[in-house]
N, C-alpha and C positions, 0 to 999 in steps of 0.2 A: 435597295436604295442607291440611288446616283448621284456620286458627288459632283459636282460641279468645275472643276479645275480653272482658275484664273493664273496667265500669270500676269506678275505686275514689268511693266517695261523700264527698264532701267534707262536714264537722262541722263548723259553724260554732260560736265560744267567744266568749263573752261575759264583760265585767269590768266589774262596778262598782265605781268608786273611793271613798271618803265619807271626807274625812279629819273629825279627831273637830272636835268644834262647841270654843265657844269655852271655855276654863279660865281659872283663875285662878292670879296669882301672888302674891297674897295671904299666904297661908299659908306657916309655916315646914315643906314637905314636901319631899321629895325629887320631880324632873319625874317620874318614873314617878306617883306619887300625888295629883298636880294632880287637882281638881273642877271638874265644870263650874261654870259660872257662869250665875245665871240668866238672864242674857241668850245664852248658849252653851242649858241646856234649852229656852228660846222656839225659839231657829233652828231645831234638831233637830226640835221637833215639827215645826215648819213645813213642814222641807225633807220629811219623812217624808211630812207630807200633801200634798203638790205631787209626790211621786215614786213616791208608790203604784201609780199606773197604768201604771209604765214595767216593772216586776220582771217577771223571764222567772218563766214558772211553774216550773219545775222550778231549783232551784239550791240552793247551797252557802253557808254566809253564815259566815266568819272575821273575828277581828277582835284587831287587839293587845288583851295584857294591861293594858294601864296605865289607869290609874281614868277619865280622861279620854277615852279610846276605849272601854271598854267600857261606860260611861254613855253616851257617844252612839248606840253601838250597843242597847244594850237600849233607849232612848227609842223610836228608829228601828221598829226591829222593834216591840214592842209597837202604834205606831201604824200600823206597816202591818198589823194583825191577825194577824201571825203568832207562833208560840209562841218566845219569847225561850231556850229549851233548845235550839234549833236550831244556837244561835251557837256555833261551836268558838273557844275563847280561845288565841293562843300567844304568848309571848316574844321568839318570832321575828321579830313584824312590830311590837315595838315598834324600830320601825330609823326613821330619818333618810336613810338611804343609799339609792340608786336600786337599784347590784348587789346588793344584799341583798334588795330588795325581789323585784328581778327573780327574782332566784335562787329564792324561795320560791316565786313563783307557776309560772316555770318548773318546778318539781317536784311541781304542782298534776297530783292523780289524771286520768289522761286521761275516764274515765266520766262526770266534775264536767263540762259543758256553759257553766253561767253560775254564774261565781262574784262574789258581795259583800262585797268585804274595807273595811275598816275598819281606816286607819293614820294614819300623819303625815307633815306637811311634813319636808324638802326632797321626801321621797319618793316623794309619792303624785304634787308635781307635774313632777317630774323623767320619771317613769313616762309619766303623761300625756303628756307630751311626746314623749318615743322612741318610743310606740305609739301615739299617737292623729295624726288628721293635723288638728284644728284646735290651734294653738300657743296655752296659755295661762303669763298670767306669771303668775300666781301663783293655785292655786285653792286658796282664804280656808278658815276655819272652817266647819262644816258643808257644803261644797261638792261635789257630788255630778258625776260624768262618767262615761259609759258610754261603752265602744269595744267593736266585734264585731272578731274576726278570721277568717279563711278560715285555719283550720286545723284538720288533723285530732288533732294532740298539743299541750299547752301549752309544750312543751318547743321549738315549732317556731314560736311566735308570731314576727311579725313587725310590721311598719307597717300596723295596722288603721283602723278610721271611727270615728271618734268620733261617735256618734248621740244624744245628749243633755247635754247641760250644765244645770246648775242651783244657782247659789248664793244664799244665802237672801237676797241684795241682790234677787233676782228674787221673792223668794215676798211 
């Protein structure tokens, strides 16, 4: 009898993390409607141009609704030359919470490869933390961190590499 031997090919998934640049508290707004600040716009370009060359070519680019993440995200994108319609907006990932965060990306399309989401603290560094394996205390405004994982569903992520760090203390 002849077995048949398959193997299965292992997808590797990519996450970039960019929590939004700096805001202000300035203004009598509600936290969802904070603005950047122009010292938050400077970082974003900055980090945008220091992190061009790292973007998988094929990917997904989400990012909270709230004024202060989706300004850092369209800066971002525009300066990476890409078409800012690309960015899907949700409510969802305006969260603070790590299992909220997780949960989302967990339920991230298995066909999406490398995705660039765009949230907030506690979240993005909590996140970092449980998936990436270098430990940061705190990644700042505009801070950008990329982890791969060895999996074939997002739903299956685990303890990935964190293969880039970058916050605009560096740019």
């Amino acid at each position: 009898m002849k077995m048949k031997m398959t193997m299965m090919t292992l997808i590797m998934k990519q996450i970039i993390l960019i929590r939004h640049s700096k805001s202000s508290w300035n203004l009598p707004l509600k936290d969802f409607d904070r603005p950047l600040t122009e010292n938050g716009i400077t970082k974003a370009t900055n980090i945008a141009i220091k992190t061009k060359e790292f973007l998988p070519q094929h990917h997904t680019i989400w990012s909270s609704s709230a004024k202060r993440a989706t300004d850092t995200a369209m800066i971002i994108v525009e300066n990476w030359d890409l078409n800012t319609n690309t960015i899907s907006f949700s409510d969802d990932l305006y969260t603070f919470n790590l299992n909220k965060l997780e949960q989302f990306v967990k339920l991230c399309p298995n066909n999406i490869e490398s995705l660039i989401l765009f949230g907030h603290n506690n979240a993005i560094t909590d996140f970092v933390n449980k998936f990436g394996d270098i430990f940061i205390d705190n990644v700042p405004t505009a801070g950008f961190v990329s982890i791969i994982f060895e999996a074939n569903h997002w739903k299956n992520i685990s303890k990935g590499k964190t293969t880039k760090i970058l916050f605009p203390r560096d740019c």
